[in-house]
N, C-alpha and C positions, 0 to 999 in steps of 0.2 A: 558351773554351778552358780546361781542367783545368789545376790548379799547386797544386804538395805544397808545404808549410813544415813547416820543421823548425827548434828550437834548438839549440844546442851551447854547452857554458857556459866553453869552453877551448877551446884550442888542439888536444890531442891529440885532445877528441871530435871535433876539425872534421875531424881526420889520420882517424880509425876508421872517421869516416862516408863519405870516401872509398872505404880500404882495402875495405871491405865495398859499396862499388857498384863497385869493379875485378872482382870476382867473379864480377859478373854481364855483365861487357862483351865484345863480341865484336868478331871484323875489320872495321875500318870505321864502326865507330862513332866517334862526333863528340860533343863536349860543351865548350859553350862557356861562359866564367866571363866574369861582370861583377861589379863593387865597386870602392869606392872604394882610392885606395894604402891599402894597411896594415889592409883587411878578411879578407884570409883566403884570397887566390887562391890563392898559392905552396905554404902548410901545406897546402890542400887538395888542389892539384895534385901533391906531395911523398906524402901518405896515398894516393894513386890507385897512383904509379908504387907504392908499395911494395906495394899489393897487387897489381898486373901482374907482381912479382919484381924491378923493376928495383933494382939493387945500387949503380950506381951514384948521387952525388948528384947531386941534382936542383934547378937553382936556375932562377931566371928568365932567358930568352934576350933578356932587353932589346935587347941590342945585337945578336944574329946572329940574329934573329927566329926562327928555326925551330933546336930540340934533337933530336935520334934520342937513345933509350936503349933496349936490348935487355931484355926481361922474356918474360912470360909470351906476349906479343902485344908489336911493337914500338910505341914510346908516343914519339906526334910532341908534341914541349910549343910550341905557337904562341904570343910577344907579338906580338903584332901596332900595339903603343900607337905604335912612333914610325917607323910605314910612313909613305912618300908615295904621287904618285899614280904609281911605278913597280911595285906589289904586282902587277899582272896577271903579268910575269913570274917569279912567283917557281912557279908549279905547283901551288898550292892542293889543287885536284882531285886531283889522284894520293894528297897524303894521303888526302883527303876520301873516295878509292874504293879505297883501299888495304888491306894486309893488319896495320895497327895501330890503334892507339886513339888519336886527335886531340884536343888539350885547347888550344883556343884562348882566351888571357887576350885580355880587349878587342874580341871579335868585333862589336860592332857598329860597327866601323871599317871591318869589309870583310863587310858584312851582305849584296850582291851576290856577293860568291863562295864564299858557305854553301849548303850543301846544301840542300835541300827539310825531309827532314829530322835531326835533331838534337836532342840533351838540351839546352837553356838552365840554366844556374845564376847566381842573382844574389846573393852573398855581402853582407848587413847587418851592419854596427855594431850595435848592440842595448846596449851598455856597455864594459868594459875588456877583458873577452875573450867576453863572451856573445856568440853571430851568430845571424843568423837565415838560415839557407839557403831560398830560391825555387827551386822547379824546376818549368821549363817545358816539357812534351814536344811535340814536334810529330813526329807518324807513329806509326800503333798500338807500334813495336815500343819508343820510348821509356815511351810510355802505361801500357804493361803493364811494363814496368821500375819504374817511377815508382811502381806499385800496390804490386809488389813490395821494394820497397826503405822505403816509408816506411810503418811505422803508425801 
């Protein structure tokens, strides 16, 4: 399987590089972050809504697992870190086949009710703000996203 790397030496390159892969996303798209606390999910997921439009702020749904914010495309923010094994009813899918953009913090928590496919990102430590962004596509239409967005 194909997988882009990218650095960012700060915080706001991590925000940019977001903003500038919101550009390219459409209804229904899915994209999931993984990293350790305090790698870079939230900045990252924060630079995404802002390029979808959304105005409002955007923080992490630790506790009500799922956020709606209205943008350009509505932008579902999933954590998912402190589900049990009642996550079947929460309706995954309808985001997942819906008319926004899904950005699940922690997805391999509920790696069974992920889509076929989806953009993976796995946010590195690299130093005091340097990351190293992974991105994993699975399905041509991330693939060529993926080509698109990194050079």
């Amino acid at each position: 399987m194909d997988q882009y790397e990218m650095m960012t030496e700060n915080p706001e390159e991590t925000g940019a590089f977001a903003e500038r892969l919101a550009q390219y996303l459409q209804p229904g798209d899915v994209i999931t972050l993984e990293g350790d606390l305090g790698a870079g999910k939230t900045t990252f997921t924060k630079g995404l809504a802002k390029g979808l439009g959304v105005k409002r702020t955007v923080n992490s749904p630790t506790f009500t697992i799922i956020k709606e914010y209205k943008g350009r495309l509505p932008f579902y923010h999933m954590d998912v870190y402190r589900l049990d094994d009642s996550f079947e009813d929460l309706g995954f899918d309808e985001y997942f086949e819906g008319e926004g953009v899904t950005v699940v913090e922690w997805a391999h928590l509920i790696k069974d009710q992920l889509p076929g496919e989806l953009l993976n990102l796995s946010i590195y430590r690299e130093g005091d703000t340097t990351r190293r962004i992974v991105l994993k596509p699975y399905g041509q239409r991330y693939y060529e996203l993926c080509k698109e967005i990194v050079s």
